[in-house]
BAKOLZA-712896 format. One line per field, with one value per residue (C-alpha): residue number from 1; x, y, z; residue in one letter. Coordinates in steps of 0.2 Angstrom, whole numbers, always signed. Layout:
<nodes>
pos	(NUM	...)
px	(X	...)
py	(Y	...)
pz	(Z	...)
code	(A	...)
</nodes>
This chain:
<nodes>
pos	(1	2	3	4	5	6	7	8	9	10	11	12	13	14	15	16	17	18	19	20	21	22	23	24	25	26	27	28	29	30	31	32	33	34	35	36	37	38	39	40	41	42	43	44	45	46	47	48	49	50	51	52	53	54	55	56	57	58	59	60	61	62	63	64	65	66	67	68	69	70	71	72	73	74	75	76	77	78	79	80	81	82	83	84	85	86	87	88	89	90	91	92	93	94	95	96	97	98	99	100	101	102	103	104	105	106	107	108	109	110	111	112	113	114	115	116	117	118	119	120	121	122	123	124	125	126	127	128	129	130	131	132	133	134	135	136	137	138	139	140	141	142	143	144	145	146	147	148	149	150	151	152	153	154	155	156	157	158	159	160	161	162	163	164	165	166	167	168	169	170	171	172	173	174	175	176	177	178	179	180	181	182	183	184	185	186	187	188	189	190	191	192	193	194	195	196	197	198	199	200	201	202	203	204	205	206	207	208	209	210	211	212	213	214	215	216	217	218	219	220	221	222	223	224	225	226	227	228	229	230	231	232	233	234	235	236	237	238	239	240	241	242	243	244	245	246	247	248	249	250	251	252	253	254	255	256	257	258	259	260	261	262	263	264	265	266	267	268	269	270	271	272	273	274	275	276	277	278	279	280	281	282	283	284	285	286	287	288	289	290	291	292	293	294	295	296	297)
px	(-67	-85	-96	-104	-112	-100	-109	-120	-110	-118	-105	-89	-78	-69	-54	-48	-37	-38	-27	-33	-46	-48	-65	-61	-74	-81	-93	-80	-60	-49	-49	-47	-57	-54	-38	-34	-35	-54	-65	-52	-53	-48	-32	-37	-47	-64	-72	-91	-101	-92	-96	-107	-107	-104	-108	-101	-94	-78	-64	-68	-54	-66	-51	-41	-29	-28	-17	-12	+3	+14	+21	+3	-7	-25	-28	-22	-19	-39	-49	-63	-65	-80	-85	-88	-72	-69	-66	-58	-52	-36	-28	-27	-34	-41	-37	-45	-46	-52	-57	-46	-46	-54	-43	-26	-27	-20	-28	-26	-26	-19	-16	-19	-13	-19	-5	-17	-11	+1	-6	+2	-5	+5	+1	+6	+1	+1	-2	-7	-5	-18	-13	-5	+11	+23	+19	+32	+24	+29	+16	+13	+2	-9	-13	-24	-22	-35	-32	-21	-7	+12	+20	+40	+52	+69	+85	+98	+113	+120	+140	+155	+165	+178	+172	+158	+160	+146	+126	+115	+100	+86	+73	+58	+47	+32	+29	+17	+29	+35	+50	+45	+27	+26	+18	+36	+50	+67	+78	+94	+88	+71	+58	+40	+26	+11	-8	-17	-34	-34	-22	-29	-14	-8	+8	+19	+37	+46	+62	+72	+74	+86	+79	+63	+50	+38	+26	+13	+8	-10	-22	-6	-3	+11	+7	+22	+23	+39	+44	+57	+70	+76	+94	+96	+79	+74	+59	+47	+47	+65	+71	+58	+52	+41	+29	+22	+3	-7	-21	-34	-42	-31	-12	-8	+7	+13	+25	+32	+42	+53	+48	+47	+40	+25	+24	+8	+1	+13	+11	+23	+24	+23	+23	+20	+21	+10	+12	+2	+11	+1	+1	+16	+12	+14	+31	+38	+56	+68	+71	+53	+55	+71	+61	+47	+54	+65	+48	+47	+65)
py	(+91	+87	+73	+60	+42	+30	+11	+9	+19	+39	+46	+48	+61	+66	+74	+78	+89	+89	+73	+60	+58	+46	+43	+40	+31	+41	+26	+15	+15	+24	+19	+25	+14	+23	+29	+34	+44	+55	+46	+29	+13	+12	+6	-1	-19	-18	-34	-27	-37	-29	-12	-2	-14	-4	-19	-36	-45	-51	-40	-35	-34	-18	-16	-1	+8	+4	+6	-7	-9	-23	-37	-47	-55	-60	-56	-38	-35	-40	-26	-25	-6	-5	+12	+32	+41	+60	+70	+84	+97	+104	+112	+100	+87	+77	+70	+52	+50	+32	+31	+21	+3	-4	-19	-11	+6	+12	+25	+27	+41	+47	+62	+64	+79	+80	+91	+105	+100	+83	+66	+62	+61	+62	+53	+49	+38	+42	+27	+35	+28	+29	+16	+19	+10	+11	+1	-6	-9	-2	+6	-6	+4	-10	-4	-18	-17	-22	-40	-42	-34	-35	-28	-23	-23	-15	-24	-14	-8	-22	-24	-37	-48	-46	-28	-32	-44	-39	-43	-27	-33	-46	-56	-62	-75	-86	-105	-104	-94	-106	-99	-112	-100	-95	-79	-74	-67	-69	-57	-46	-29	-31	-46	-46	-53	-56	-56	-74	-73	-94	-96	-96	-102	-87	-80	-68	-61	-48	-36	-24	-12	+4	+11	+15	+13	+0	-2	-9	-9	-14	-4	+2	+13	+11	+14	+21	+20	+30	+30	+36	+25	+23	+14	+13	+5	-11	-18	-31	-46	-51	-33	-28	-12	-19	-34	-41	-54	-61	-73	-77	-60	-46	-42	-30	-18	-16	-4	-5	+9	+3	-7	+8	+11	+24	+31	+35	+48	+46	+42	+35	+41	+33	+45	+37	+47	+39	+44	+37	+37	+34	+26	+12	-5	-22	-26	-40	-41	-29	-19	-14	-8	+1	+12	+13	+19	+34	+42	+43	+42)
pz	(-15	-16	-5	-14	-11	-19	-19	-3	+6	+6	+14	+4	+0	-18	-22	-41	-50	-68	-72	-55	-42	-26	-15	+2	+13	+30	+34	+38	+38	+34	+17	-1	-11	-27	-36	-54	-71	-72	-81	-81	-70	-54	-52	-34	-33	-25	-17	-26	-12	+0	-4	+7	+22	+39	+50	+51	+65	+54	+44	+27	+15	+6	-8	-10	+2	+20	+36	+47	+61	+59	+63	+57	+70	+71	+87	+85	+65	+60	+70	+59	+54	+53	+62	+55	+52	+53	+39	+38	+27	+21	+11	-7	+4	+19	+36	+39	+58	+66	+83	+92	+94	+108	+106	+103	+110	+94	+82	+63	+53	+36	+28	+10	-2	-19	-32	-39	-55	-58	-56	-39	-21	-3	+13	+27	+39	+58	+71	+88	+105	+117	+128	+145	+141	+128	+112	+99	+82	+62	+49	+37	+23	+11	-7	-14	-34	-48	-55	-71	-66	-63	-46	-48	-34	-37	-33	-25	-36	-43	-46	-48	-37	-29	-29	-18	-3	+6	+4	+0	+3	+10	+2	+16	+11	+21	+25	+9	-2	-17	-27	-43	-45	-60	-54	-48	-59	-51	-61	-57	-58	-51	-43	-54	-45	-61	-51	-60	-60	-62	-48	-30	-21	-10	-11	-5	-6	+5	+1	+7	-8	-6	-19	-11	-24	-29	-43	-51	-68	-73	-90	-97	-82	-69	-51	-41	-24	-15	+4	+14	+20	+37	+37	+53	+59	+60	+50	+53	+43	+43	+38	+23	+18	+3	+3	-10	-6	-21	-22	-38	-32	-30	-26	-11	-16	+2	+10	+28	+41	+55	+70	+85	+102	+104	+122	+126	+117	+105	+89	+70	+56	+37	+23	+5	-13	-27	-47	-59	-76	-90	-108	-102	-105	-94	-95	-101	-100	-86	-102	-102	-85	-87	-102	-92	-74	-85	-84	-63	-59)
code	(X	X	X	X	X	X	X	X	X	X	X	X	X	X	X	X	X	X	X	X	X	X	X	X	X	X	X	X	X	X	X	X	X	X	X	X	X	X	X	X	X	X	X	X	X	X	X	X	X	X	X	X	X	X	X	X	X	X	X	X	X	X	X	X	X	X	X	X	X	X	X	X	X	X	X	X	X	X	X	X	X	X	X	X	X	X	X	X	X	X	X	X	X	X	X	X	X	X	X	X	X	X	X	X	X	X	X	X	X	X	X	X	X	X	X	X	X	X	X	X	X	X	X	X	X	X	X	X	X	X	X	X	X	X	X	X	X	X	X	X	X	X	X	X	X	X	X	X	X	X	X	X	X	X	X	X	X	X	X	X	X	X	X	X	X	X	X	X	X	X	X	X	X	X	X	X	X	X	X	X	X	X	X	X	X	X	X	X	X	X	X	X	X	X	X	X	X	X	X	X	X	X	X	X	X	X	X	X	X	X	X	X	X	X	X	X	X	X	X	X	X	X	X	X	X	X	X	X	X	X	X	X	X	X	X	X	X	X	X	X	X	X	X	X	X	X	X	X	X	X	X	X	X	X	X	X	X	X	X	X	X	X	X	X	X	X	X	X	X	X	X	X	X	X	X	X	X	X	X	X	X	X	X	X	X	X	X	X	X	X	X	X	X	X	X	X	X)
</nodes>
């Protein structure tokens, strides 16, 4: 680990082994703004005239990795986290520690674990009660990927009728989803959700996936988020542990727990696992990701 100025902002931390690094930002956040291969690009979108702002009286999107609680609301979701975050160190790693929000009561923090010598990270993500009451909310964490890219979804198991009478899963979508975009790929074993540059329209797509993996793959490189799921909770959104948001700027690879009540001085948790798998191109049939998930699965 070693501190370092990354942008505008002079107070950031590093961690690397000898295949990946991440910088997260102590000036505001939480946040990793940086993800990926030493010496390669940042997997991670960055909104460049955004870096190294520590005052504004709006929420900045900043790029990278973020926490939020869920379900979205403006009132409560867009607390602009602007403000110094404590750093501290651990073993592999770093806890990102916000000061609570004087709007929610609720306090974010994320603990991150570097492996000494693969190229995969663990978090998790803890949303803290420091309200007097009981709180219901879910940990909703926000990866914000580079442009370019192609996010993946798993299907559940498929299988034949009569076999299977019952439904498996759940599909989510949003007043402004459109099912004709040509930016989503409806296909039996997986969704595919391809980030246009030339297209500004929002969208956005939400699943349950019993699988428990999402990815995104961008510069010949999958990124592979896994989290733990929870069959017996209930999850925000119509029932989806995996959300998928894309505009002409970015696309957010996003990952949700289960809706639950925090006493007070209670806290969630969200634990995450990230792999970058390297040298795998963009895929552009299921076949390619069949081949290319054999790597991580």
């Amino acid at each position: 680990m070693e501190k370092i100025a990354y942008g505008s902002w002079e107070n950031c931390y590093r961690l690397a082994n000898n295949q990946i690094d991440l910088i997260v930002t102590a000036d505001v956040g939480p946040r990793i703004i940086r993800f990926g291969f030493v010496g390669g690009k940042n997997v991670f979108h960055e909104y460049p005239h955004q870096i190294g702002i520590t005052a504004s009286d709006e929420w900045l999107n900043f790029g990278g990795h973020r926490l939020w609680h869920a379900p979205e609301s403006v009132e409560r979701t867009y607390y602009p986290d602007l403000e110094p975050v404590l750093v501290q160190e651990i073993e592999n790693g770093l806890i990102l520690t916000q000061k609570p929000e004087p709007t929610t009561g609720i306090q974010k923090q994320i603990r991150i674990v570097l492996s000494p010598t693969k190229p995969e990270v663990q978090l998790t993500h803890h949303l803290i009660n420091h309200n007097l009451w009981a709180i219901e909310t879910a940990p909703w964490s926000i990866s914000v990927m580079a442009p370019g890219g192609t996010a993946i979804l798993p299907l559940p198991p498929r299988g034949p009728h009569p076999d299977f009478l019952l439904p498996t899963s759940t599909i989510s979508i949003w007043p402004y989803t459109n099912l004709k975009d040509s930016r989503l790929q409806l296909g039996e074993h997986f969704i595919m959700v391809k980030q246009d540059s030339n297209c500004k329209l929002p969208q956005k797509i939400g699943i349950f996936t019993s699988d428990g993996w999402a990815a995104y793959a961008n510069y010949d490189i999958y990124f592979v988020k896994q989290v733990p799921i929870q069959f017996d909770g209930i999850y925000p959104d119509l029932g989806t542990n995996f959300e998928v948001f894309t505009d002409n700027e970015m696309l957010e690879l996003e990952a949700l727990g289960p809706l639950e009540s925090i006493p007070p001085k209670g806290k969630i948790d969200h634990m995450e696992h990230w792999t970058l798998v390297p040298k795998v191109s963009e895929p552009k049939s299921e076949a390619d990701i069949i081949e290319a998930t054999s790597q991580f699965l």
